[in-house]
N, C-alpha and C positions, 0 to 999 in steps of 0.2 A: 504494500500500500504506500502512497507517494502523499505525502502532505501537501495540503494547496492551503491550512490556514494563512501563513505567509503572504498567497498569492491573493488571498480576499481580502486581507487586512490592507496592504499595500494599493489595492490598485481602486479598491473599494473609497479610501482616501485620498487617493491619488487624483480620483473621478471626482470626487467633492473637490477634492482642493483648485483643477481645473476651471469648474461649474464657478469656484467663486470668485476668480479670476488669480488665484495665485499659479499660474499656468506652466510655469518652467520647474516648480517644485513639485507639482501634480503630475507633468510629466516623466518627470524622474524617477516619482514612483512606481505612475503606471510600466513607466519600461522595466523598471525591477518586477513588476507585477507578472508581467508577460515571460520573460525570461525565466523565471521561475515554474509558471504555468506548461513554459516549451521541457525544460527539463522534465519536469514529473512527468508527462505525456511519452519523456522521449522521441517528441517531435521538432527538431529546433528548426526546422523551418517555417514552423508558427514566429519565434523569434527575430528569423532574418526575415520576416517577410513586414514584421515590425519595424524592423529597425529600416529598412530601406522606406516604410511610409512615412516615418519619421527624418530620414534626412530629407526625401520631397517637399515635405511641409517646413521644413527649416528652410531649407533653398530656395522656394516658392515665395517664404514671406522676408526674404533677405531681399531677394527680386523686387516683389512690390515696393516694401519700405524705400529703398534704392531708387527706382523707378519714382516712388512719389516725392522724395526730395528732389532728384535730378530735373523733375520737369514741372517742380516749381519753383528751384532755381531758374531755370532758363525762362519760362515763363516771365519771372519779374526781371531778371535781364534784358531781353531780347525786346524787340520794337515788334516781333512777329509772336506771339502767343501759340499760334497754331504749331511749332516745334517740340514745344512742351506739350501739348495736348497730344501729338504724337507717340512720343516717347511712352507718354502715361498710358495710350492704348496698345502698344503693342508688348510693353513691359507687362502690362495688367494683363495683357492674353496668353504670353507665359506662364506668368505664375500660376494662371487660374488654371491652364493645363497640365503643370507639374502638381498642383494642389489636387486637382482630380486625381490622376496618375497614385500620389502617396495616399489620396485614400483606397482607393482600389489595392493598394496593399494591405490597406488596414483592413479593408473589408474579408481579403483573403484567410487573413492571421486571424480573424475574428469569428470566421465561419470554421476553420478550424478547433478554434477553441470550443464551440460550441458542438462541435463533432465530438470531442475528445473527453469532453467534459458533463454532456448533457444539459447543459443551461442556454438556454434557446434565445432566451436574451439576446445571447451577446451576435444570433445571426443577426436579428430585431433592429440589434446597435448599429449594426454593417449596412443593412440594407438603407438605413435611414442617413446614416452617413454620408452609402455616396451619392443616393439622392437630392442628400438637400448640397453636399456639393456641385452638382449638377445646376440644381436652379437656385443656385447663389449669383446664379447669372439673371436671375429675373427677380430675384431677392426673396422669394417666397421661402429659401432655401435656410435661411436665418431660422426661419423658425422649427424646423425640419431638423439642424445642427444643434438646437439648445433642446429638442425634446430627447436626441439622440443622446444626449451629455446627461441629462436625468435619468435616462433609463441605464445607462453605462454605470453608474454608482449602483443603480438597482442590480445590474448583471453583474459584478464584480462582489458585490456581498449577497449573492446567490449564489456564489460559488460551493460546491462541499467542501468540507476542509479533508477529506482524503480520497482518492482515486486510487483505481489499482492499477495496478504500471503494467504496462502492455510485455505480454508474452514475448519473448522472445524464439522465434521455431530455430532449431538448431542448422545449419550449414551443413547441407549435405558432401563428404567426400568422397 
């Protein structure tokens, strides 16, 4: 049997700490959460498939942040505004396609978890994820990401605190 207390506690708080905007502490944990979750599973490509949705959304919002300074600098520099408005839609269409991209990992790692684990939630979380990342483009999707973020605390202390570790079939010689 593989303890996931660890993994409820963590991520379960992690998901709170998120939701209430302390987001880089939150996220720290949740990825202890997960990594935790991949070990007992013996699936660590629940992990990696985390951790790559997590550098997308680091990259993603390094981009925009980036992107919105840069072209409101030139914006108040320049005599032509339209260069800055540029920059801000073609940077902003990046990100938004790497932001989709690392949720599609999240959702990967999440539907996994929910394979592996039985708390159904956390497909719930996935699906609502990359959707409202999707129509974060028409902004409907806001609300879509903050249901997904409540129910993420609910699916993270849903978790059992033990699993039984997967069989291993022996290597035939």
């Amino acid at each position: 049997m593989a303890e996931l207390k660890n993994a409820k506690l963590m991520g379960g708080i992690g998901a709170l700490l998120t939701f209430l905007g302390l987001g880089f502490i939150g996220f720290v944990l949740k990825l202890f959460a997960v990594k935790n979750i991949a070990e007992a599973t013996g699936r660590e490509e629940i992990f990696s498939k985390y951790l790559w949705a997590a550098i997308l959304n680091i990259v993603a919002s390094l981009i925009l942040v980036g992107t919105m300074w840069g072209s409101m600098l030139k914006m108040g520099m320049s005599e032509s505004p339209e260069m800055g408005l540029g920059m801000l839609g073609i940077g902003g269409l990046v990100a938004v396609v790497l932001m989709i991209v690392g949720v599609w990992f999240m959702k990967q790692s999440y539907d996994m978890i929910s394979q592996e684990t039985g708390v159904g939630m956390f497909h719930t979380v996935a699906l609502l994820y990359i959707i409202g990342a999707i129509l974060m483009i028409v902004l409907i999707g806001g609300l879509l990401i903050v249901i997904a973020a409540i129910l993420e605390i609910v699916a993270f202390f849903s978790l059992p605190d033990e699993i039984s570790k997967p069989v291993e079939e022996p290597v035939p010689v």
